[in-house]
Biotite code that builds the C-alpha atoms (Angstrom):
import biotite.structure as struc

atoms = struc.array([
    struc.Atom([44.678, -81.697, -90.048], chain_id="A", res_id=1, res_name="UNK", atom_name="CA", element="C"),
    struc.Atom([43.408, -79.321, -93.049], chain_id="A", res_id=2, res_name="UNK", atom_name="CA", element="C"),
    struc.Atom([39.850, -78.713, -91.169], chain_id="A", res_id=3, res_name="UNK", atom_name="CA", element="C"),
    struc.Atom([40.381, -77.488, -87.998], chain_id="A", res_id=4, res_name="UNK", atom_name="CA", element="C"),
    struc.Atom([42.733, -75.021, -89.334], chain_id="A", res_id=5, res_name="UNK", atom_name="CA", element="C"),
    struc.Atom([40.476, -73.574, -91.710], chain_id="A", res_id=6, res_name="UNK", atom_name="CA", element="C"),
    struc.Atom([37.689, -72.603, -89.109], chain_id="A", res_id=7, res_name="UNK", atom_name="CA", element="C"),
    struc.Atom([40.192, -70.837, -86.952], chain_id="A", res_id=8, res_name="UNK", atom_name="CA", element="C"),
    struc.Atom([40.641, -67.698, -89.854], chain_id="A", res_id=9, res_name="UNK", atom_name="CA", element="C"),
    struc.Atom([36.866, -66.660, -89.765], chain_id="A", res_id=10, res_name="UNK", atom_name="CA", element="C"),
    struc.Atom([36.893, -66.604, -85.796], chain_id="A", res_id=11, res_name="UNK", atom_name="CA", element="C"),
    struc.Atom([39.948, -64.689, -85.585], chain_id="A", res_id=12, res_name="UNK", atom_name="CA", element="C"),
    struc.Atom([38.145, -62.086, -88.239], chain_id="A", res_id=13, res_name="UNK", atom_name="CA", element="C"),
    struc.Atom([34.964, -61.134, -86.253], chain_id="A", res_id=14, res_name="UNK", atom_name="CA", element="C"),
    struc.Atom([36.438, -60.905, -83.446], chain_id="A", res_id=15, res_name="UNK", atom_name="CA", element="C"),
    struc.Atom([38.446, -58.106, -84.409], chain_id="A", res_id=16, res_name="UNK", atom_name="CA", element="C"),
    struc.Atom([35.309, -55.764, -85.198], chain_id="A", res_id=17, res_name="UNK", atom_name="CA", element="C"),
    struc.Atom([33.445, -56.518, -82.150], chain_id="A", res_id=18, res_name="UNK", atom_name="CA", element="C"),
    struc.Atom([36.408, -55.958, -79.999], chain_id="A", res_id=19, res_name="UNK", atom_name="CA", element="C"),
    struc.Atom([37.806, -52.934, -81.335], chain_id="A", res_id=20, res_name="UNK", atom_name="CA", element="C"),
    struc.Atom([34.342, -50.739, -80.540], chain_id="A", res_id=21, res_name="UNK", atom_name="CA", element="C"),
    struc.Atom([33.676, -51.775, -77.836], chain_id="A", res_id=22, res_name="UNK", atom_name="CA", element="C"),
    struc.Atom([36.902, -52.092, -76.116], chain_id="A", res_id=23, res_name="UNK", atom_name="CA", element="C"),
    struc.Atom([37.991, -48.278, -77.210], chain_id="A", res_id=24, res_name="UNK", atom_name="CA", element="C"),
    struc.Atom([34.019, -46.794, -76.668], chain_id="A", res_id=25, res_name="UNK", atom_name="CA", element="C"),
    struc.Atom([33.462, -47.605, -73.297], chain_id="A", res_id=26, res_name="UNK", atom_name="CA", element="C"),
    struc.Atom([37.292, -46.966, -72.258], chain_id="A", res_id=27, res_name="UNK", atom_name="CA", element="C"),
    struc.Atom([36.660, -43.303, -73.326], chain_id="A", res_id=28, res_name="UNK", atom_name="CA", element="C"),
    struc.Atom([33.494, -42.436, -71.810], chain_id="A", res_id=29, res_name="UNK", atom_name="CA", element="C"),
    struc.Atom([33.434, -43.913, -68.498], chain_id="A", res_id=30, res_name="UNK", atom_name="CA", element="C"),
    struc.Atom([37.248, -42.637, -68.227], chain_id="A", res_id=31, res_name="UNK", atom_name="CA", element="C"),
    struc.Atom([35.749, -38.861, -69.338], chain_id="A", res_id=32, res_name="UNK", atom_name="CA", element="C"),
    struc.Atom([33.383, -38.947, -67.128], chain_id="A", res_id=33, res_name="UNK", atom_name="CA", element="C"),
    struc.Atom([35.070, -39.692, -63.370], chain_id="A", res_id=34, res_name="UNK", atom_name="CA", element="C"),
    struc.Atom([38.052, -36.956, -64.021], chain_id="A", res_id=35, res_name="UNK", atom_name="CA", element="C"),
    struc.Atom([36.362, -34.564, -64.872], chain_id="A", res_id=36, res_name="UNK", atom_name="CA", element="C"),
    struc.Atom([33.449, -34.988, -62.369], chain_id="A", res_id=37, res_name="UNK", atom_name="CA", element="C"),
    struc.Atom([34.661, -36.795, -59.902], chain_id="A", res_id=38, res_name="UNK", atom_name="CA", element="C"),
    struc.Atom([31.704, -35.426, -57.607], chain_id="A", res_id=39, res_name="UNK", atom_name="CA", element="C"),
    struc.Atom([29.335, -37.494, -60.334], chain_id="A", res_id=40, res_name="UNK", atom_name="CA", element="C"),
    struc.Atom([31.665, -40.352, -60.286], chain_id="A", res_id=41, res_name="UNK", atom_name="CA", element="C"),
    struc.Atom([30.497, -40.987, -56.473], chain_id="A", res_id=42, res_name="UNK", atom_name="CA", element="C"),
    struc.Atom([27.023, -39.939, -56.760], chain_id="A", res_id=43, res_name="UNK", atom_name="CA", element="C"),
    struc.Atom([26.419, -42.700, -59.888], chain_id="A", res_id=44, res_name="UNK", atom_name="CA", element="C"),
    struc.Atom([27.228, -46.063, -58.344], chain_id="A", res_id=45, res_name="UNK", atom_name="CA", element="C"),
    struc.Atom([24.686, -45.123, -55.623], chain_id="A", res_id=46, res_name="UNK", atom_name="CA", element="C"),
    struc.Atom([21.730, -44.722, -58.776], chain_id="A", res_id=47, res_name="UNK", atom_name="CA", element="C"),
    struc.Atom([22.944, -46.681, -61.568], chain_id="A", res_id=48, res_name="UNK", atom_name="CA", element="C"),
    struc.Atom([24.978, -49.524, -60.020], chain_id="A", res_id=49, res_name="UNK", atom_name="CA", element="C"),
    struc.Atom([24.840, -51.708, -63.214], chain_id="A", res_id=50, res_name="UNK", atom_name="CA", element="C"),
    struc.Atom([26.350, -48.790, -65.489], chain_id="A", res_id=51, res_name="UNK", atom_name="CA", element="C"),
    struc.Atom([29.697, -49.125, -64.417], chain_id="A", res_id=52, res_name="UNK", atom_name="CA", element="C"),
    struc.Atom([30.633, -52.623, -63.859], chain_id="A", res_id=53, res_name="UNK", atom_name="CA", element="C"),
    struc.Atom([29.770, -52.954, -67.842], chain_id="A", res_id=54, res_name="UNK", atom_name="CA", element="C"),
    struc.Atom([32.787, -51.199, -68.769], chain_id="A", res_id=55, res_name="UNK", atom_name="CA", element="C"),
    struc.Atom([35.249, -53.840, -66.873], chain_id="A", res_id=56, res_name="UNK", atom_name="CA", element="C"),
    struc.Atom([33.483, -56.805, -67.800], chain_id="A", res_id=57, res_name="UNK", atom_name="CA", element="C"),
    struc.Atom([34.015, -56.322, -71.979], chain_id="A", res_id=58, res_name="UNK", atom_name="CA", element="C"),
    struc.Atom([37.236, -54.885, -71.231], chain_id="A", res_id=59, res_name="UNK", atom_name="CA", element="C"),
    struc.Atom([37.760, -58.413, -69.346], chain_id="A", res_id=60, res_name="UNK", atom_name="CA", element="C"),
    struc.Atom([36.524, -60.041, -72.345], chain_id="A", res_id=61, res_name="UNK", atom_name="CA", element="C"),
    struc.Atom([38.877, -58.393, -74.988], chain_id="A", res_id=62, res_name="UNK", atom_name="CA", element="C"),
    struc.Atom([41.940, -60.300, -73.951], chain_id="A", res_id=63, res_name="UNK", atom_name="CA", element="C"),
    struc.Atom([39.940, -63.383, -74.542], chain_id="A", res_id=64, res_name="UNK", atom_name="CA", element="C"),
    struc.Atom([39.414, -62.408, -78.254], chain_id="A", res_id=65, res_name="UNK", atom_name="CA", element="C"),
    struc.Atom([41.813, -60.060, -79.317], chain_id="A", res_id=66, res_name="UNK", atom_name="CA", element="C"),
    struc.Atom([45.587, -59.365, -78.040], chain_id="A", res_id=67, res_name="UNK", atom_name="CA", element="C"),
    struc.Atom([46.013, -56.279, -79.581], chain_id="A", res_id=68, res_name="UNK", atom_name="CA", element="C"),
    struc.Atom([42.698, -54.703, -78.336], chain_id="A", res_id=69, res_name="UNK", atom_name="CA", element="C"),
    struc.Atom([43.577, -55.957, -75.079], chain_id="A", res_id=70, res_name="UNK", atom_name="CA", element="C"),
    struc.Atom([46.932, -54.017, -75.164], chain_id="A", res_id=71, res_name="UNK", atom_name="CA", element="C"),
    struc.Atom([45.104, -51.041, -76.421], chain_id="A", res_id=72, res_name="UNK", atom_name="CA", element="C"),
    struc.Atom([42.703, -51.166, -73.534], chain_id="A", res_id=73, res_name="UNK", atom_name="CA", element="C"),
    struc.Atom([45.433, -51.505, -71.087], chain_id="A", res_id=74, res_name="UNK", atom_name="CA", element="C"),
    struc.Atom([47.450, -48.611, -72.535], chain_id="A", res_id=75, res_name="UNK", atom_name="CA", element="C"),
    struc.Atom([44.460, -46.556, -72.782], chain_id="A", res_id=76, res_name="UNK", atom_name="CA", element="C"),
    struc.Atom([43.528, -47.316, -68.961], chain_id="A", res_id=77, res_name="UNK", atom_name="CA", element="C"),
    struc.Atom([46.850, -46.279, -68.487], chain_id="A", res_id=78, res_name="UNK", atom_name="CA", element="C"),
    struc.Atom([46.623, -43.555, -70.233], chain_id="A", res_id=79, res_name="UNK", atom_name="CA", element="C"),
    struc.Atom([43.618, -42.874, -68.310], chain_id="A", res_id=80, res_name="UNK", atom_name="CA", element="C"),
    struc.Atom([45.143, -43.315, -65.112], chain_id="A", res_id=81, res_name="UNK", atom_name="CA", element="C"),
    struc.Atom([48.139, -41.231, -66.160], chain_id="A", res_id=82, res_name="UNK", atom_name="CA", element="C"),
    struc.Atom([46.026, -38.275, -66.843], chain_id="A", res_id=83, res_name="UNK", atom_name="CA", element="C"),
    struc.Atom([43.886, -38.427, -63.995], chain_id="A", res_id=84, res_name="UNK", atom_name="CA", element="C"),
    struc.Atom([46.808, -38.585, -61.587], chain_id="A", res_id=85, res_name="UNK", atom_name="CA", element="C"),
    struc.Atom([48.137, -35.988, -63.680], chain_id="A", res_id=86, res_name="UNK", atom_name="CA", element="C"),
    struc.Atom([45.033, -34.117, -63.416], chain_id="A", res_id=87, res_name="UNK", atom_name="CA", element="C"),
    struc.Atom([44.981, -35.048, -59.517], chain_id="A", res_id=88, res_name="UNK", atom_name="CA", element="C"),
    struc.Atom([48.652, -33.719, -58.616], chain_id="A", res_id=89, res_name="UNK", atom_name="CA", element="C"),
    struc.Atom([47.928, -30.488, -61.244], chain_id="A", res_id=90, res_name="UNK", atom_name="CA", element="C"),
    struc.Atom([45.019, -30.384, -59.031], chain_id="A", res_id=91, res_name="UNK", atom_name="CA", element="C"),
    struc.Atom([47.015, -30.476, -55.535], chain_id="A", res_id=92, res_name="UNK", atom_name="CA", element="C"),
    struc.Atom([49.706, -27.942, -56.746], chain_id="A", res_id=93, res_name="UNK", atom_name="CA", element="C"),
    struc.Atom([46.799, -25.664, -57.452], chain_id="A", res_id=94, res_name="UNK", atom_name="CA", element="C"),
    struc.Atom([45.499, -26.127, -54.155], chain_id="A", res_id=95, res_name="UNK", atom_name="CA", element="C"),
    struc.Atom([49.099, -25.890, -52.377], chain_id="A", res_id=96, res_name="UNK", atom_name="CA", element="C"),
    struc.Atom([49.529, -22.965, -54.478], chain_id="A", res_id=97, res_name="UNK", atom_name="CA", element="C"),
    struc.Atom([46.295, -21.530, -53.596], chain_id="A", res_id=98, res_name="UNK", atom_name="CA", element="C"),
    struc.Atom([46.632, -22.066, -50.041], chain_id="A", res_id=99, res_name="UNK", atom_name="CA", element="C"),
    struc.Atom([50.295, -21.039, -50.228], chain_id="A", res_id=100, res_name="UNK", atom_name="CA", element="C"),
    struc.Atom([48.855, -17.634, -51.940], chain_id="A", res_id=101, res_name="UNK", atom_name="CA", element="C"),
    struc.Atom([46.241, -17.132, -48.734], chain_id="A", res_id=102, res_name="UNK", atom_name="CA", element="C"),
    struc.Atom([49.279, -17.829, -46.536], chain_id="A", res_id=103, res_name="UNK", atom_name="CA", element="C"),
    struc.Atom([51.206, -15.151, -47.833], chain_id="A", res_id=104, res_name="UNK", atom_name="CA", element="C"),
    struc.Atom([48.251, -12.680, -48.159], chain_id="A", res_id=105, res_name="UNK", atom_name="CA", element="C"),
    struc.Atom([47.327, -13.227, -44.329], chain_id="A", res_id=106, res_name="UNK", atom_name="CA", element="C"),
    struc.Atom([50.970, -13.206, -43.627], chain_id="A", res_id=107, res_name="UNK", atom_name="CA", element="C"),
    struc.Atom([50.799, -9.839, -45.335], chain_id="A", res_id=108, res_name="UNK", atom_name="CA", element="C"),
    struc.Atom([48.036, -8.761, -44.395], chain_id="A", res_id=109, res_name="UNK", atom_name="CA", element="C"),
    struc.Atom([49.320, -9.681, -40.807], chain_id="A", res_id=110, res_name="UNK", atom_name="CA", element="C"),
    struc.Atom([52.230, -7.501, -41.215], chain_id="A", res_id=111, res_name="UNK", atom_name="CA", element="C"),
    struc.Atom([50.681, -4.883, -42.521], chain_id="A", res_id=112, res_name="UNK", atom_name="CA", element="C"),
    struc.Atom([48.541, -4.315, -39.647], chain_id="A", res_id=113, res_name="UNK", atom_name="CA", element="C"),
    struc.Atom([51.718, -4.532, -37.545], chain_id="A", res_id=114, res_name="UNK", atom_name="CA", element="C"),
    struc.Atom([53.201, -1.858, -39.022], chain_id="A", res_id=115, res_name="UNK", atom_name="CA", element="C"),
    struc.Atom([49.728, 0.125, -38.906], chain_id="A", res_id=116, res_name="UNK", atom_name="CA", element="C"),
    struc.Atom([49.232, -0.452, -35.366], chain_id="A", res_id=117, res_name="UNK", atom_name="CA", element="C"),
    struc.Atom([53.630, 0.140, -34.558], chain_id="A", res_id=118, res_name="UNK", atom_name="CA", element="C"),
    struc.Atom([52.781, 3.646, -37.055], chain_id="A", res_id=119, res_name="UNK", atom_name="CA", element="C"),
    struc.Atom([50.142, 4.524, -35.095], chain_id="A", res_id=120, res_name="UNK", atom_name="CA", element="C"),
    struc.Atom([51.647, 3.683, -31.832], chain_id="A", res_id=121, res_name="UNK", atom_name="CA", element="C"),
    struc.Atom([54.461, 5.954, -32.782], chain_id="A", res_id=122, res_name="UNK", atom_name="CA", element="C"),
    struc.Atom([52.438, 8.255, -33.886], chain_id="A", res_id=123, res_name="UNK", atom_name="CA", element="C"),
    struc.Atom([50.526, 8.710, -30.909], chain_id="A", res_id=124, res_name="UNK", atom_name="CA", element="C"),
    struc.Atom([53.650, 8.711, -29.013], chain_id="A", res_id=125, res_name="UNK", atom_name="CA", element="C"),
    struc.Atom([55.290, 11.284, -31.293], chain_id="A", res_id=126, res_name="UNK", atom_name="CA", element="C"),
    struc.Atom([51.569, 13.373, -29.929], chain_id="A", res_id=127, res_name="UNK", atom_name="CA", element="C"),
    struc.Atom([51.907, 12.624, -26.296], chain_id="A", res_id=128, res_name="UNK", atom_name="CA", element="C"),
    struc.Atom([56.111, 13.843, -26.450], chain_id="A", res_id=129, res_name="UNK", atom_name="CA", element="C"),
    struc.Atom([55.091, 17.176, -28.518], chain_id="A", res_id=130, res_name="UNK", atom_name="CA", element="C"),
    struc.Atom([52.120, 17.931, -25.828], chain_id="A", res_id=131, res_name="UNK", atom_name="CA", element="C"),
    struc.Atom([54.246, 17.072, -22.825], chain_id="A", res_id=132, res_name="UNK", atom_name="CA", element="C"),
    struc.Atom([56.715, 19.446, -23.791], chain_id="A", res_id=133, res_name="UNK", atom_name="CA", element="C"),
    struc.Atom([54.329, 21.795, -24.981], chain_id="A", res_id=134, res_name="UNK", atom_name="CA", element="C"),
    struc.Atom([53.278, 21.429, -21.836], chain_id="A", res_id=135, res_name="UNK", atom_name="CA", element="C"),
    struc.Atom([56.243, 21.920, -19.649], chain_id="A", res_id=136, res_name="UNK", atom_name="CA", element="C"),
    struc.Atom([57.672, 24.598, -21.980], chain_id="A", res_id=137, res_name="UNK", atom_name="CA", element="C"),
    struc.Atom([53.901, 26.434, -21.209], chain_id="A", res_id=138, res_name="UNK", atom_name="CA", element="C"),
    struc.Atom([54.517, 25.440, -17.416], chain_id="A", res_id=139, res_name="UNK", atom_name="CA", element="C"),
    struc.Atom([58.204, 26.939, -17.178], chain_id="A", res_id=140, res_name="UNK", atom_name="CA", element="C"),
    struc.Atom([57.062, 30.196, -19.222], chain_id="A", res_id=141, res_name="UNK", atom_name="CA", element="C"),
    struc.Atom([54.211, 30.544, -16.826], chain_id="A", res_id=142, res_name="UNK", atom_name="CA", element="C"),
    struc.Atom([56.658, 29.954, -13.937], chain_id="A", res_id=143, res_name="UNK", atom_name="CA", element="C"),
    struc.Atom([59.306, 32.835, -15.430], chain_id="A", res_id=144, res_name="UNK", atom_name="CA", element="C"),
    struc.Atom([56.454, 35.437, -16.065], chain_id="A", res_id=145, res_name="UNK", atom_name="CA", element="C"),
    struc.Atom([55.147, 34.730, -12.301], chain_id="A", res_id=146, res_name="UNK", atom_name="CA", element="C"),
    struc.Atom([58.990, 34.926, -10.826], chain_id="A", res_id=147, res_name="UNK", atom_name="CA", element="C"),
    struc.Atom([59.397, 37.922, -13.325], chain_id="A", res_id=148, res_name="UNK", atom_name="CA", element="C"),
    struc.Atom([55.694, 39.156, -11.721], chain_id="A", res_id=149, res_name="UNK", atom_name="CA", element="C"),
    struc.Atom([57.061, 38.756, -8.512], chain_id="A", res_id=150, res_name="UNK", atom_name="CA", element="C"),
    struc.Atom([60.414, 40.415, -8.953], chain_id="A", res_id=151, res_name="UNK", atom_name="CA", element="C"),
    struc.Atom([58.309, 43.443, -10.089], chain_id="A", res_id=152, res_name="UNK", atom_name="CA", element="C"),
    struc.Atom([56.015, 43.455, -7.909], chain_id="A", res_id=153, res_name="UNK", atom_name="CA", element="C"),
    struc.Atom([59.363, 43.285, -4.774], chain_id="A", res_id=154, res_name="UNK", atom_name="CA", element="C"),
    struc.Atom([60.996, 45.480, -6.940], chain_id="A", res_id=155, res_name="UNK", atom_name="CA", element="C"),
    struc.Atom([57.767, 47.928, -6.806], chain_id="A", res_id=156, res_name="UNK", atom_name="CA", element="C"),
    struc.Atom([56.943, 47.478, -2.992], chain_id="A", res_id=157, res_name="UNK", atom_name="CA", element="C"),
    struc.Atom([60.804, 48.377, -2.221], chain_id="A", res_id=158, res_name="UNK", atom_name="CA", element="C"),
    struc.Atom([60.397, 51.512, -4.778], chain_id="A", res_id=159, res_name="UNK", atom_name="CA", element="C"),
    struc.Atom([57.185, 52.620, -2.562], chain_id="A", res_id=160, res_name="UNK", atom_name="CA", element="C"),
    struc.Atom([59.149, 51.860, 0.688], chain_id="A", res_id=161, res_name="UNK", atom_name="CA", element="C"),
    struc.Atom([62.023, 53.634, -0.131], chain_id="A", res_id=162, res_name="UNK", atom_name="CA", element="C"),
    struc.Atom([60.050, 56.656, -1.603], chain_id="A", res_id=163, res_name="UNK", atom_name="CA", element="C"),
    struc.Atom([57.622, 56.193, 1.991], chain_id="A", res_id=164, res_name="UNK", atom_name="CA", element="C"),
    struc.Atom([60.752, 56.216, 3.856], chain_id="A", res_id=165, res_name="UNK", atom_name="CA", element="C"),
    struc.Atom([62.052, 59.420, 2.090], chain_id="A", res_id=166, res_name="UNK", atom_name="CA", element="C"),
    struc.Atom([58.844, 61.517, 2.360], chain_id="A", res_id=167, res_name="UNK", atom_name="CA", element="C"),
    struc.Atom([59.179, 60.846, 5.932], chain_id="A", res_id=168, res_name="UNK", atom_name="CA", element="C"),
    struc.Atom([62.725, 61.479, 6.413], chain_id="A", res_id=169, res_name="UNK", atom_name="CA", element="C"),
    struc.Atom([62.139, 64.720, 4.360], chain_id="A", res_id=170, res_name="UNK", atom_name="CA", element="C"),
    struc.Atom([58.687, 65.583, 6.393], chain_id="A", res_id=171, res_name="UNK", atom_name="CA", element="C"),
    struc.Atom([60.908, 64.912, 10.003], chain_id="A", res_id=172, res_name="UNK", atom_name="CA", element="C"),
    struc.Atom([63.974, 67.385, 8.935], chain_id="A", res_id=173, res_name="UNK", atom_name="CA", element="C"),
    struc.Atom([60.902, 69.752, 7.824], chain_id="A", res_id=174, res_name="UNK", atom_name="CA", element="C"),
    struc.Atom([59.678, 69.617, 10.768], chain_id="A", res_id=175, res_name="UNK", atom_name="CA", element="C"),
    struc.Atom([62.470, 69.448, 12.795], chain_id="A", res_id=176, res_name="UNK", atom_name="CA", element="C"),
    struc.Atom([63.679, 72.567, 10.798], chain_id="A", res_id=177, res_name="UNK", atom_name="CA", element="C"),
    struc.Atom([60.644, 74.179, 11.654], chain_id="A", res_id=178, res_name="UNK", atom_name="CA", element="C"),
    struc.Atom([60.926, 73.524, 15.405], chain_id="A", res_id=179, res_name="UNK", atom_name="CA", element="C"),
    struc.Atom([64.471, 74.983, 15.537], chain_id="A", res_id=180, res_name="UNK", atom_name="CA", element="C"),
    struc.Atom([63.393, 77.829, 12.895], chain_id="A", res_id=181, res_name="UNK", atom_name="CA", element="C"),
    struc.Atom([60.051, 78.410, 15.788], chain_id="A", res_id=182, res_name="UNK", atom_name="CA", element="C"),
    struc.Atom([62.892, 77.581, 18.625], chain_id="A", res_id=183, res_name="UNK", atom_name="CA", element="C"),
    struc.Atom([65.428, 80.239, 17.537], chain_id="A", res_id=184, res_name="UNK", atom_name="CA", element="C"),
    struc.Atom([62.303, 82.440, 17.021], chain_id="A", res_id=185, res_name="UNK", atom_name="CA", element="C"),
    struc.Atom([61.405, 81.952, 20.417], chain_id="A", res_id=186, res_name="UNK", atom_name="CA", element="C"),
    struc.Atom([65.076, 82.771, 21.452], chain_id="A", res_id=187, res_name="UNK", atom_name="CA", element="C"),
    struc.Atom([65.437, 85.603, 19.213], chain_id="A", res_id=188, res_name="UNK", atom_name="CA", element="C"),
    struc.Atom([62.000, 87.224, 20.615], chain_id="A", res_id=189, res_name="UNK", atom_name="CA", element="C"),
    struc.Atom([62.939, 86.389, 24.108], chain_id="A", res_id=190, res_name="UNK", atom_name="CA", element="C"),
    struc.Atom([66.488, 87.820, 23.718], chain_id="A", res_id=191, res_name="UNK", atom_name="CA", element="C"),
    struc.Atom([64.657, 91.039, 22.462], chain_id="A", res_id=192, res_name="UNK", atom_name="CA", element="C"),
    struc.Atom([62.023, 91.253, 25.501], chain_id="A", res_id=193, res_name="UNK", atom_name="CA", element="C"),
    struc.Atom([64.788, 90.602, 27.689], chain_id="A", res_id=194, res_name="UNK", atom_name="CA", element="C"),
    struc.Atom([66.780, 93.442, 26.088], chain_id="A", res_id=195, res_name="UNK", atom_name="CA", element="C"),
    struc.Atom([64.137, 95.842, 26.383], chain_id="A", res_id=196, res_name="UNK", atom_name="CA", element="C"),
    struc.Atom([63.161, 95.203, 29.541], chain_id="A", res_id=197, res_name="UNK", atom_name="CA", element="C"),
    struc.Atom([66.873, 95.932, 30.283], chain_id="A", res_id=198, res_name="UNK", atom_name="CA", element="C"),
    struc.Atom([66.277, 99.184, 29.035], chain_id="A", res_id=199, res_name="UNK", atom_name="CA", element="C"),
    struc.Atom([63.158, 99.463, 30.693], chain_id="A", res_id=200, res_name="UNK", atom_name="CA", element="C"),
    struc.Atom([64.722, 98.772, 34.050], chain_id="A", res_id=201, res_name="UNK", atom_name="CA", element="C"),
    struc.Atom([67.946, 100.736, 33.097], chain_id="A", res_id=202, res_name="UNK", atom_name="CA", element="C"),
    struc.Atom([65.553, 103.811, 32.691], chain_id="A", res_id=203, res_name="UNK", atom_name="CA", element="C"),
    struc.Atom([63.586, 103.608, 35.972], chain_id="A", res_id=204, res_name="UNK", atom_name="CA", element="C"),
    struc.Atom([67.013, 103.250, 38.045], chain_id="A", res_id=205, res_name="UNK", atom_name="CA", element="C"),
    struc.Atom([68.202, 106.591, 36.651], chain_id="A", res_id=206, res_name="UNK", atom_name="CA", element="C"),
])
């Protein structure tokens, strides 16, 4: 019963040493090496197919020879896997984040070409209602100055007219004067002749 006890201590013994590097060693690396370049990850199976696949197969064999390495490799797998998915949701908030900053830029950038284009509708509105009433206030002063044109202009004609109108009433009651001024004249120098040839006849009777 003594002998196959005693082998059983020396097998336990190496198998620690042998297990321990190469169960931590190649848990590290190949762990490294597909989070942070995952694009690397995918293009080395394609070259190297053999690299890989020796990682797994002496992490297979350390629960065969040691417990504790075996629980080491799991934890640091988990570890592993831990990280990466920590690294892959850090990752995705990062990208929500950056596609939840473009968002808000376009959204603002959307905006702010909404209010340049509502500005610059009201502004040339605000130009079109300052030259229409520049425009009728032109139209109605040009309007009053031809009325007030017009008015003078009436006003001016009626002046002549009445001024025509008086030159001719005074030239008629000149003339007229002088026909009754020649008229009386007339009478005067006919009353005269008249008078003396009166006389005349008078004389010749006696």
């Amino acid at each position: 019963e003594a002998k196959p006890s005693a082998p059983l201590e020396p097998a336990e013994k190496p198998a620690q040493k042998p297990a321990e590097k190469p169960a931590e060693k190649p848990a590290e690396k190949p762990a490294e090496k597909p989070t942070e370049k995952p694009t690397e990850k995918t293009a080395e199976p394609a070259g190297k197919p053999p690299a890989q696949p020796a990682a797994p197969e002496e992490k297979n064999k350390a629960p065969l020879t040691d417990e504790e390495a075996a629980k080491a490799a799991l934890a640091e797998r988990r570890r592993m896997v831990r990280e990466q998915r920590e690294r892959e949701a850090e990752l995705e908030r990062q990208r929500q984040e950056e596609e939840k900053r473009r968002a808000e830029e376009e959204e603002k950038r959307r905006l702010e070409e909404e209010a340049r284009i509502e500005e610059e509708q009201r502004r040339l509105a605000e130009e079109y209602r300052k030259a229409e009433e520049e425009r009728l206030r032109k139209a109605i002063e040009e309007a009053e100055r031809q009325k007030r044109e017009e008015e003078e202009k009436q006003k001016e004609l009626e002046r002549q007219r009445e001024e025509e109108e008086r030159k001719a009433r005074e030239e008629a009651e000149r003339r007229q004067r002088e026909l009754e001024e020649r008229l009386a004249k007339e009478e005067q120098e006919r009353q005269e002749r008249k008078k003396r040839l009166e006389k005349i006849m008078s004389r010749t009777r006696k």
